[in-house]
Every structure is written in C-alpha cells, then in structure tokens.
N, CA, C and O atoms as a DFTB+ gen file, in Angstrom:
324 C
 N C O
     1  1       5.920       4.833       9.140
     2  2       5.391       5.744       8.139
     3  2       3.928       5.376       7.901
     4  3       3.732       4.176       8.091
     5  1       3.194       5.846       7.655
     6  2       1.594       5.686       7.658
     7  2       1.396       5.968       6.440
     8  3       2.252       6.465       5.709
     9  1       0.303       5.691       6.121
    10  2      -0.211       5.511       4.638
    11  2      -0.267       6.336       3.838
    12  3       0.274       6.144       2.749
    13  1      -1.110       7.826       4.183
    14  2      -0.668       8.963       3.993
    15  2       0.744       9.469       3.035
    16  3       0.813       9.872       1.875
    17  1       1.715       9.264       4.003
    18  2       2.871       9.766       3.800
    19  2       3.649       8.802       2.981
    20  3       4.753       9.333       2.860
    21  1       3.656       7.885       2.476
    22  2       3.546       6.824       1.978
    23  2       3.693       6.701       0.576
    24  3       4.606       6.343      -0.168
    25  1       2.041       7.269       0.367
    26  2       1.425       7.923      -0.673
    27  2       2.225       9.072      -1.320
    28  3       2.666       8.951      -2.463
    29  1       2.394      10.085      -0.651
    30  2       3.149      11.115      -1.235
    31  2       4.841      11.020      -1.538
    32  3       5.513      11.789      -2.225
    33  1       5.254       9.886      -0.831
    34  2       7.016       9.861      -0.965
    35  2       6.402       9.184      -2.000
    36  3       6.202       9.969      -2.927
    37  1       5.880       7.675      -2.330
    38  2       5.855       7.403      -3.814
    39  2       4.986       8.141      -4.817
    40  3       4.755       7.494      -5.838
    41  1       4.348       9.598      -4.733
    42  2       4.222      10.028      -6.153
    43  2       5.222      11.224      -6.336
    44  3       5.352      11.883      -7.367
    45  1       5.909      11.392      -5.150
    46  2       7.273      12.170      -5.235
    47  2       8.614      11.344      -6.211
    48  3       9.467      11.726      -7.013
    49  1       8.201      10.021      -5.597
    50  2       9.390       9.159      -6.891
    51  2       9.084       9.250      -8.193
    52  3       9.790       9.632      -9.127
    53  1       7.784       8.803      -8.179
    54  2       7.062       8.687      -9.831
    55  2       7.297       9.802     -10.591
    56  3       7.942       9.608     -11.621
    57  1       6.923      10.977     -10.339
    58  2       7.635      12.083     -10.685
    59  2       8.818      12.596     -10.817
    60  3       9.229      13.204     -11.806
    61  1       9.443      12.352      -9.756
    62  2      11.225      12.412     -10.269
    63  2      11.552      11.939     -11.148
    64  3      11.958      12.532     -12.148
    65  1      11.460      10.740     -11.009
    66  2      11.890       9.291     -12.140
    67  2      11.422      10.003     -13.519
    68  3      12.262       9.879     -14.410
    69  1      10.560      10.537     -13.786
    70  2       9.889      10.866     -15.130
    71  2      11.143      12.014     -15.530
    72  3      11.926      11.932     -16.476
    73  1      11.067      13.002     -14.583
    74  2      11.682      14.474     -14.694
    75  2      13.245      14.099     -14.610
    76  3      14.045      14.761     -15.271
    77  1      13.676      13.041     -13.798
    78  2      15.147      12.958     -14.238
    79  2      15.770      12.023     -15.327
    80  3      16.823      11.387     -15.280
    81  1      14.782      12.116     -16.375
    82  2      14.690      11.179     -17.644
    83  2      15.118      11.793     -18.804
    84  3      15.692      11.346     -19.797
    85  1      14.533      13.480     -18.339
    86  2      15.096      14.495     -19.137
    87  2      15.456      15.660     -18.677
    88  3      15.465      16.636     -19.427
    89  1      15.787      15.744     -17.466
    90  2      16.231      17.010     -17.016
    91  2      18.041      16.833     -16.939
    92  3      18.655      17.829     -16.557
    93  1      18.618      15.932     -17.199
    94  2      19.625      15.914     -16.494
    95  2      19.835      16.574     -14.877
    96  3      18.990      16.750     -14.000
    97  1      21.706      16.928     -14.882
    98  2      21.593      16.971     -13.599
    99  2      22.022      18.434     -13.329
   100  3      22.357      19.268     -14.171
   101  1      21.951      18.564     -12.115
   102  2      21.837      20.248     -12.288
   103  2      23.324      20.783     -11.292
   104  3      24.157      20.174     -10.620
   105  1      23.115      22.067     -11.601
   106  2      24.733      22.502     -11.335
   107  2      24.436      23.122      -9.233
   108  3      23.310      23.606      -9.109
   109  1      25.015      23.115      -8.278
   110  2      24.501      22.640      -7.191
   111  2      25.306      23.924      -6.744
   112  3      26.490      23.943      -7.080
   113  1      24.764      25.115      -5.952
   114  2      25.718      25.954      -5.651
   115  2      25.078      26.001      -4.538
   116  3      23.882      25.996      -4.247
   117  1      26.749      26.082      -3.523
   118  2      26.322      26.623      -1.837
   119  2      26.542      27.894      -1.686
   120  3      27.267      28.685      -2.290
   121  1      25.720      28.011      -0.669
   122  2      25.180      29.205      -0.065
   123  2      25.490      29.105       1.346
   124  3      24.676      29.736       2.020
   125  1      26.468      28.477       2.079
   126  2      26.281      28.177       3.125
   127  2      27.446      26.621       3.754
   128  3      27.930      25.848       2.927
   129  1      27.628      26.498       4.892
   130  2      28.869      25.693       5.085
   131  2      27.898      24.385       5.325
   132  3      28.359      23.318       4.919
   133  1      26.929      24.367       5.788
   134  2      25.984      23.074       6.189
   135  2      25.566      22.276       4.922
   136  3      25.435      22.962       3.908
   137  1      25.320      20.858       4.801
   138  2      25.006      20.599       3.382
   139  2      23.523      20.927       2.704
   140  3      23.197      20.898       1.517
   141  1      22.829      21.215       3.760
   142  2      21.437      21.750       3.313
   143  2      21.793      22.712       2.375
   144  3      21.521      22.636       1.177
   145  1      22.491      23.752       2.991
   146  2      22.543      24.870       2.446
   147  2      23.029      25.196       0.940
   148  3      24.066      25.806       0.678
   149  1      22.184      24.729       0.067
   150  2      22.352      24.463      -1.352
   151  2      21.657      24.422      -2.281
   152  3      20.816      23.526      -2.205
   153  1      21.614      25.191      -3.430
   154  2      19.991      25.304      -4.346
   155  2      20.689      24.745      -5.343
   156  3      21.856      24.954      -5.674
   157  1      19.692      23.840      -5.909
   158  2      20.084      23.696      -7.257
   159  2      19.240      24.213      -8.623
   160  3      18.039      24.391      -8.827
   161  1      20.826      24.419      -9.726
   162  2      20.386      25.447     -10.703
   163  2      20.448      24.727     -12.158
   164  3      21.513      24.218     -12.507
   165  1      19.353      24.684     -12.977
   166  2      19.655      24.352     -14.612
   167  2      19.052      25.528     -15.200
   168  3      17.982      26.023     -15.554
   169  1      20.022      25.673     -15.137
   170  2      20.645      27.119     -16.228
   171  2      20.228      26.579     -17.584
   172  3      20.153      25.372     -17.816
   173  1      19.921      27.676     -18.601
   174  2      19.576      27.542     -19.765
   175  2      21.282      28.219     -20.602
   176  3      22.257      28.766     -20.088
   177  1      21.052      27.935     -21.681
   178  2      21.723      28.356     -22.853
   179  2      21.198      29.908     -23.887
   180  3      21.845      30.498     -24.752
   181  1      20.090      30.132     -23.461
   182  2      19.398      30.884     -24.509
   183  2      19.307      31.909     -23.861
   184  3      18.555      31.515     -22.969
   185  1      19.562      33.202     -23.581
   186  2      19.254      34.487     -23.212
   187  2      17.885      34.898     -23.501
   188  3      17.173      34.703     -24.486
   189  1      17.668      35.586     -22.276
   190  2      16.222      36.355     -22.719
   191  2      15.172      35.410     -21.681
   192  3      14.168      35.946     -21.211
   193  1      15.520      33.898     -21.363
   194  2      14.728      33.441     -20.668
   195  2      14.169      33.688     -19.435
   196  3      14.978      34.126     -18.617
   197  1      12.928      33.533     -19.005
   198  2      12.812      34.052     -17.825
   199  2      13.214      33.062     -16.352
   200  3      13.082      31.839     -16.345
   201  1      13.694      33.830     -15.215
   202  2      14.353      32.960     -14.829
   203  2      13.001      32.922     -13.184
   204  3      12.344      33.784     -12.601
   205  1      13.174      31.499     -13.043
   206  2      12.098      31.333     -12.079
   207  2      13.028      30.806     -10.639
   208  3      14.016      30.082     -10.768
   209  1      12.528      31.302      -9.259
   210  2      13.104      30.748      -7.991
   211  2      11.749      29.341      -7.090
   212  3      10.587      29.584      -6.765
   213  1      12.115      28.687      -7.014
   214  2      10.909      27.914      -6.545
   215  2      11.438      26.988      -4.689
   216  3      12.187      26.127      -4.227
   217  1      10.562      27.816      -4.358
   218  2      11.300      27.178      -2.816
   219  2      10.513      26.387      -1.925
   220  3       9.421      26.672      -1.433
   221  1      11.001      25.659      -1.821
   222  2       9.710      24.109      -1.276
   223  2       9.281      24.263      -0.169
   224  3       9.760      25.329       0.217
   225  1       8.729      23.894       0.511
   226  2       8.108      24.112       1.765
   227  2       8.706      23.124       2.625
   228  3       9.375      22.198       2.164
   229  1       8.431      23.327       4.221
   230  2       9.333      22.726       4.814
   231  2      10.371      23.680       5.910
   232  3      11.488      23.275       6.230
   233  1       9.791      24.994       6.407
   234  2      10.437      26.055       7.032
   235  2      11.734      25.597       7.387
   236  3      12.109      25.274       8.514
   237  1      12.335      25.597       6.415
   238  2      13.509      25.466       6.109
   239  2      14.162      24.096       7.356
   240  3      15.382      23.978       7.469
   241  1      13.379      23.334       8.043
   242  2      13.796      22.213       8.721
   243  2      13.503      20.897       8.469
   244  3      13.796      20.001       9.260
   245  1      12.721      20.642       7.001
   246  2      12.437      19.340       6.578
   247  2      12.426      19.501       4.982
   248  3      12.524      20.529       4.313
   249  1      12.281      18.210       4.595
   250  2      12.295      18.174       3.271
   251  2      13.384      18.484       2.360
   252  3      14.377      19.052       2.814
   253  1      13.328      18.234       1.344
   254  2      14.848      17.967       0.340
   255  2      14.362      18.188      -0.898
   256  3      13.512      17.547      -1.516
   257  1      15.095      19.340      -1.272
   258  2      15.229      19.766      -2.689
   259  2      15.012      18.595      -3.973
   260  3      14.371      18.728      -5.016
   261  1      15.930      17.220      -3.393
   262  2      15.993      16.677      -4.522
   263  2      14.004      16.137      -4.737
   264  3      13.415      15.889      -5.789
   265  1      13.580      16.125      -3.630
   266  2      11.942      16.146      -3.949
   267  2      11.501      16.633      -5.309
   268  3      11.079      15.931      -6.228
   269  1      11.674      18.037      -5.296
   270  2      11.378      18.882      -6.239
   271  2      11.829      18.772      -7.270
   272  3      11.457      19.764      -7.898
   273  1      12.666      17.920      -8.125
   274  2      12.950      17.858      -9.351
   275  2      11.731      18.400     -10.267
   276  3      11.825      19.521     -10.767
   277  1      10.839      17.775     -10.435
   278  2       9.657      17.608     -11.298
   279  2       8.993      18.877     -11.862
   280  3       8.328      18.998     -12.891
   281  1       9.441      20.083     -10.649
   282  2       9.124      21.113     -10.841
   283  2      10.088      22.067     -11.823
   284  3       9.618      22.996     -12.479
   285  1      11.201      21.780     -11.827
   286  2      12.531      22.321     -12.605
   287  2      12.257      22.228     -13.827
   288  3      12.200      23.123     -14.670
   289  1      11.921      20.090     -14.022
   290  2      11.578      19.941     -15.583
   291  2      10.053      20.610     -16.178
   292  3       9.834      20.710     -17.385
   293  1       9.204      20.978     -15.267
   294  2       7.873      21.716     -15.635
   295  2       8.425      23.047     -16.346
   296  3       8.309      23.263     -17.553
   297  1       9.082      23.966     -15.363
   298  2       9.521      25.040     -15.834
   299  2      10.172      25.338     -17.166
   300  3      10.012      26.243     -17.985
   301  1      11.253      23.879     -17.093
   302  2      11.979      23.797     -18.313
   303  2      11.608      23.563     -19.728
   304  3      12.241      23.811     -20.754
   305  1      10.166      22.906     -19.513
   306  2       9.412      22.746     -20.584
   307  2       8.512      23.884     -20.991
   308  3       7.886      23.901     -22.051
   309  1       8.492      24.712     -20.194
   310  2       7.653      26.201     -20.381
   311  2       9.208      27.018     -20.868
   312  3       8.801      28.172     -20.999
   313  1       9.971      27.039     -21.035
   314  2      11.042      27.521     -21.681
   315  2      11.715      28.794     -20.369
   316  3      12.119      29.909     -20.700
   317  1      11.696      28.313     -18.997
   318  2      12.053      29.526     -18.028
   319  2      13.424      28.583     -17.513
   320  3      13.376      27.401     -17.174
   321  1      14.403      29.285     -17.549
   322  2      15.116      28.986     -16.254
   323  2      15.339      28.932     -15.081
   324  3      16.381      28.417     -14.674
C-alpha cells in the first residue's frame, strides 16, 4: 500500500469512528444474492423528511459501503433520511 492510499484508508477510519459514535447501526437490505449487493438504510422516525440516495464510487467493482458511514451521519444531522 503506498502512502497515498494509506492516507485516505486512515481518514476513512477517523471519520467512521466519529460517525459510528452516533449513528448507530443501520438496517442492511439486499438487493441481490451476492454479498455486495446491499445498501444500507437509517431510516428516520419523523415523516416529511427528505430522503437522500448516496452512491460511492468505485464502478460498482471496488470499495465498501461501510467506507461511507460519515456521510449517512452528515445527512442525518441535516435532518434527511
């Protein structure tokens, strides 16, 4: 792994770690028989919210959702589902 990349898996942790401090954990629905094939959802309680899709990059042959936490708890703090 080179330095670079390095760099970005640990501010990918630093960020999780923060966001799964208060996001809890989220409800995991497949779409599909492969284990990729799976979005995960934190659903709100409150109607009326707006609901956001956020899809990571990675043409669909690299990278892992659980990356993206950080972005869920952003949203969640803007009051969107």
């Amino acid at each position: 792994m080179d330095l670079r990349s390095l760099g970005q898996r640990l501010g990918l942790e630093i960020l999780n770690g923060i966001a799964r401090a208060s996001l809890g954990a989220p409800e995991t629905l497949l779409y599909g028989t492969d284990s990729r094939q799976a979005i995960d959802y934190w659903g709100g309680t409150e109607p009326g919210r707006p609901l956001v899709a956020f899809f990571y990059g990675g043409g669909w042959t690299s990278g892992a959702r659980q990356d993206y936490r950080f972005v869920a708890d952003t949203l969640r703090r803007l009051e969107c589902d």
